[in-house]
N, C-alpha and C positions, 0 to 999 in steps of 0.2 A: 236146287237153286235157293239163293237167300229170299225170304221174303219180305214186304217192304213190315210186316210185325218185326219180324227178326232187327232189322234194321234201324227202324226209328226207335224202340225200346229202350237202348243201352242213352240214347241221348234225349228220351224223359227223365231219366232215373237222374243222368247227369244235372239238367238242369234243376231239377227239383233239390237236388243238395246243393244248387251254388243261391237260389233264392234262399232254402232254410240257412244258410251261412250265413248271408246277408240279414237277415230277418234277426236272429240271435244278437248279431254285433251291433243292430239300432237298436235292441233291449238293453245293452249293458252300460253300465253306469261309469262315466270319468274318472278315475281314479283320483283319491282324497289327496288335496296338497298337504304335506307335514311340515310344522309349525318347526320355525329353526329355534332351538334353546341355548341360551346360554348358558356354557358351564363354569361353574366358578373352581378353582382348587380347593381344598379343606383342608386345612392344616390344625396345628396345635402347638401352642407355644408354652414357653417360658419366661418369668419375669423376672427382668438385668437384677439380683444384688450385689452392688459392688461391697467390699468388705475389705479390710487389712489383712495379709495373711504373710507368715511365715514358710519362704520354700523347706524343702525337707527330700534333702540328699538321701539316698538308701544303698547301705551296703548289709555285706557279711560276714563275719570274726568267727576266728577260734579264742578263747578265753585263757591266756596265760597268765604265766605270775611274772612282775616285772625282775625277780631277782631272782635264781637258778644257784646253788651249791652241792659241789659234789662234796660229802662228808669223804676226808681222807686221814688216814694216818699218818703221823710225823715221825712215830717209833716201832719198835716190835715189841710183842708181846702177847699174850694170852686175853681172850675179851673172857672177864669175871663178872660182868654186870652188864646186863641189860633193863634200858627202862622200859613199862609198862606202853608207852606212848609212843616208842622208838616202835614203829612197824607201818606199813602204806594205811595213809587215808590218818593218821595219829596228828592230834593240831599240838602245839608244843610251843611254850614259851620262851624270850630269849634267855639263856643263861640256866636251862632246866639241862641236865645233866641225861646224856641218851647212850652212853655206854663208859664203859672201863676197864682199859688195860689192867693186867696186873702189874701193881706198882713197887712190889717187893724189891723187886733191882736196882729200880731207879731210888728207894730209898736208901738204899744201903749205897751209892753214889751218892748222891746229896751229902749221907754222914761221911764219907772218905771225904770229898770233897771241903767239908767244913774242919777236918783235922788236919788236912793239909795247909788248908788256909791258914789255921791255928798254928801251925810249924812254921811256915811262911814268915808269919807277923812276930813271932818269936826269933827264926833269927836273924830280920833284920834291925830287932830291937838288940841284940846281940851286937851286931855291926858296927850299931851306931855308935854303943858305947866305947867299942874299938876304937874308930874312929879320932872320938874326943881323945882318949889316950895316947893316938900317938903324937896327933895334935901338940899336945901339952908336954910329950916329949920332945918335938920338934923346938918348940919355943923357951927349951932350958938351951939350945946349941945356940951360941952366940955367931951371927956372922953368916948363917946357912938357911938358903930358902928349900923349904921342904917341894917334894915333888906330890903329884896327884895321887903316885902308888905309894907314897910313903904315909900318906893321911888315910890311905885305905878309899879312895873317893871311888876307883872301879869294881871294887869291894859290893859296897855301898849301892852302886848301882844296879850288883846283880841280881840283891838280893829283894830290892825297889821292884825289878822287873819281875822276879819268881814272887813278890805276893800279888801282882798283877794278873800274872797266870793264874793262880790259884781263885782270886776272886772271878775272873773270867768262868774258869772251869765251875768253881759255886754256882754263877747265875745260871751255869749251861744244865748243871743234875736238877737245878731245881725247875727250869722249865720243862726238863724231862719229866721229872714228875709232874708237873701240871698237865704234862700232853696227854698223859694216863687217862686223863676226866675226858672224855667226847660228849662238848656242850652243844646246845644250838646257839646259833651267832645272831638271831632274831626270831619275833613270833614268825611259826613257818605249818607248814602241812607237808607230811614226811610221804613222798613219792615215791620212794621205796629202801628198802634194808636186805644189805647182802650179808651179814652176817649172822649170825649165833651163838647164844651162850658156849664156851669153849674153843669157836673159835680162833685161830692165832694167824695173826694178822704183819705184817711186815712195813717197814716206813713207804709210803705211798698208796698201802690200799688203799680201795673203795671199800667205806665203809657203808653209804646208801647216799639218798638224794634227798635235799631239804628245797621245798618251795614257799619263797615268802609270803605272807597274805596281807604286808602292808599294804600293797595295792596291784590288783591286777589291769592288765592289758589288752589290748586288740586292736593286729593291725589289721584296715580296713582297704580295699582296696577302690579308688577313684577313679574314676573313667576322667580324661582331660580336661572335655568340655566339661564335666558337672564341677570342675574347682572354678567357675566364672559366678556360680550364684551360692558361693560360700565368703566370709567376711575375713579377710585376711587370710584367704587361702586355706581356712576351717581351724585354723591353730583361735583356742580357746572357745569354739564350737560348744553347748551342750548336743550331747547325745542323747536318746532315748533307747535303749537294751530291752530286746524283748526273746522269751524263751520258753520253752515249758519246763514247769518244775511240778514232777509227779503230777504231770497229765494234765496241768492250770499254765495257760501262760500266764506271766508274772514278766513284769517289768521292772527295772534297776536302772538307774540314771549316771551320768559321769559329763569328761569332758574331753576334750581333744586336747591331746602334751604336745602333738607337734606335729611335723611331716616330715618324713624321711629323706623328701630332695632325692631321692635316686628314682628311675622307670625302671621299674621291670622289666628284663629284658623277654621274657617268654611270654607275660600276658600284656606291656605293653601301659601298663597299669600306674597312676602315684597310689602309693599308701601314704596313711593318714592314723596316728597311733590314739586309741582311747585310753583313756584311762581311768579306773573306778578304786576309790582310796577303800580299804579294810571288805573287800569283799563276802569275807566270811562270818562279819560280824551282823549280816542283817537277818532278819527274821527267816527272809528264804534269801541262804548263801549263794551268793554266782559262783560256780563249782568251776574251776580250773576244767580245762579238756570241755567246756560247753560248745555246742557252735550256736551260736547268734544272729539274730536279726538287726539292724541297727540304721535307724533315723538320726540322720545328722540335722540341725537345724540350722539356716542356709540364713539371705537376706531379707529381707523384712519388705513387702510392699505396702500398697496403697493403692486402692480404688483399683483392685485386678477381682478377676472371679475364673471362679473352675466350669468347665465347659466339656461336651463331650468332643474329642476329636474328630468323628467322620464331619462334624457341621460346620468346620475350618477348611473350606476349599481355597488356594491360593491366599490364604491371609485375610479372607473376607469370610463374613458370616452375614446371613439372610435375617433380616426382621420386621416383623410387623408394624407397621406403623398406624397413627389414631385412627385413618380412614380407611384402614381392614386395605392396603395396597404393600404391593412387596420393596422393601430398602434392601438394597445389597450393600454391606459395610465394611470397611475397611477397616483392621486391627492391629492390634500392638501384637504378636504370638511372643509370649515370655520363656512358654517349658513347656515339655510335653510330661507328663506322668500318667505314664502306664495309658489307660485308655482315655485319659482327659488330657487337656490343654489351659495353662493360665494363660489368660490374655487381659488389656485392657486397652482404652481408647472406646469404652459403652458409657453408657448412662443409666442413670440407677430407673428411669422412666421408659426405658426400653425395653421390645420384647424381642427374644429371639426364636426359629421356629424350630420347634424338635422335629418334623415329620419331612419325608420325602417328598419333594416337587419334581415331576417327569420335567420339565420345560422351564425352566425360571425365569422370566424376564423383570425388569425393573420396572418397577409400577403394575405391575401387574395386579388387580384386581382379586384379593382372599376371600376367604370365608372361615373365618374362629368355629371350630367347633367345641373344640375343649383349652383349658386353661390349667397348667398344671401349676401348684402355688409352691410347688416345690422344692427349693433353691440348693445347687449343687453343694456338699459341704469342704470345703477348702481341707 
């Protein structure tokens, strides 16, 4: 049988832990209210310089020469001479002599030619005295008009026409020998030479390649939209040419000759051609076959500045203004280049904010913590 110990026991024990329950929680203390704070953003800005700046198109060239000559033969003949300069990479003046048929042949034409000519003019000095003679016999016949064949006049003519041949054939052996001489036709840089002392060569070979170095060239290629901030469509443009020369970039200057008016059909592209007068005469030569860098210099502003692009959302940009609150601005966007932006419609008294804002509203309440003085360079 249960007994009433058994029994009342389990509901001491009970009540004793619901008074120590109770007894605990009149000990413990209200829990502390926490102070609401205001948080302010932090940012870090920049100060507006506006400045004047020149846009600057960017392309890239291969380095030609504007004039290209394939050296050919006019005659046949054996090559007896070659010059020291006549070979790739050889710079050569105009009128410097870079090879030579053998001209034994064509001398010895020249002299037939000149004895013929001499026969020629002989007998129509013959003729003419003819001529006069029968003339004079004509005019002892009283009564009788002579005829054309009787004065010798088709005579006369043929012989008129054979010193004509004759002098023809002179000018033709003597330009044969001249053609013996293989000159260059301008100062040039000799591209290459297919020939050989001994060589024999026939009328139309290649004799090698002459490239000019009055001025070379590079056409550039333009994307559409960048011919809107070039001045006349870039025709009289300076450029700026930049390259390594033996492991130094170095720069060489020129100008824009023109555009070419046609799009490329495969990349969609205008070219736009440079030009740089006597390339090989500077200190450090612009070497034909270079490929290149090239700034074109575009139109000229006023009161714009360079900017980093992520801080252009919709054409507005965020700025600080005197009482540390946030301006959201509306801008001119002029170009993007590369990872910046020219824009203008700032004030040279404005700041703009370089730093991230989760939340941006207008007017919003800042906090400067830093000030960078360091103004983008155009």
């Amino acid at each position: 049988m249960v007994t009433k110990k058994q029994l009342f026991l389990p509901l001491v024990v009970i009540s004793v832990a619901i008074v120590a329950m109770f007894g605990l929680m009149a000990m413990k203390n209200p829990p502390e209210e926490k102070r609401l704070e205001k948080v302010i953003p932090r940012v870090t800005v920049k100060p507006v310089t506006l400045s004047n700046m020149t846009l600057m198109i960017h392309s890239q060239g291969l380095v030609e020469s504007q004039e290209k000559t394939d050296l050919t033969a006019q005659i046949s003949g054996q090559i007896v001479n070659i010059a020291v300069d006549f070979i790739r990479g050889g710079l050569v003046k105009q009128g410097d002599l870079l090879a030579q048929i053998d001209p034994s042949d064509y001398q010895a034409n020249l002299i037939e030619a000149q004895a013929n000519l001499a026969s020629a003019r002989a007998s129509l000095q013959q003729e003419k005295a003819k001529g006069k003679v029968a003339e004079k016999e004509w005019q002892k016949i009283i009564g009788s008009k002579p005829s054309e064949l009787g004065l010798r006049k088709p005579q006369l003519a043929k012989e008129i026409a054979r010193v004509r041949a004759k002098e023809a054939a002179l000018q033709k052996a003597k330009r044969n020998l001249e053609r013996t001489f293989i000159k260059a036709p301008y100062d040039a840089i000799v591209a290459s030479r297919k020939v050989s002392l001994g060589s024999v060569v026939n009328s139309g070979s290649t004799l090698g390649q002459l490239l000019a170095t009055s001025v070379a060239q590079i056409r550039l290629p333009i994307a559409n939209h960048d011919l809107a901030y070039l001045k006349n469509r870039g025709v009289g443009a300076k450029v700026e040419i930049t390259s390594d020369f033996e492991g130094k970039p170095t720069s060489w200057f020129g100008t824009i000759a023109r555009q070419e008016g046609i799009i490329d059909q495969s990349s969609r592209m205008n070219y736009l051609v440079a030009q740089i007068t006597t390339p090989y005469d500077f200190k450090t030569p612009l070497q034909f076959g270079s490929y290149v860098s090239v700034k074109i210099h575009g139109i000229d502003l006023t009161q714009a500045i360079l900017v980093p692009r992520h801080l252009i959302i919709d054409n507005k940009i965020k700025l600080l203004t005197s009482d540390n609150t946030l301006a959201v601005q509306s801008i001119n966007l002029i170009r993007q280049q590369g990872d910046m932006v020219v824009i203008s419609g700032l004030s040279d008294d404005d700041q703009y904010i370089t730093s991230a804002l989760d939340y941006p509203v207008q007017g919003m309440e800042l906090l400067l913590i830093e000030s960078d003085n360091m103004s983008a360079a155009p």
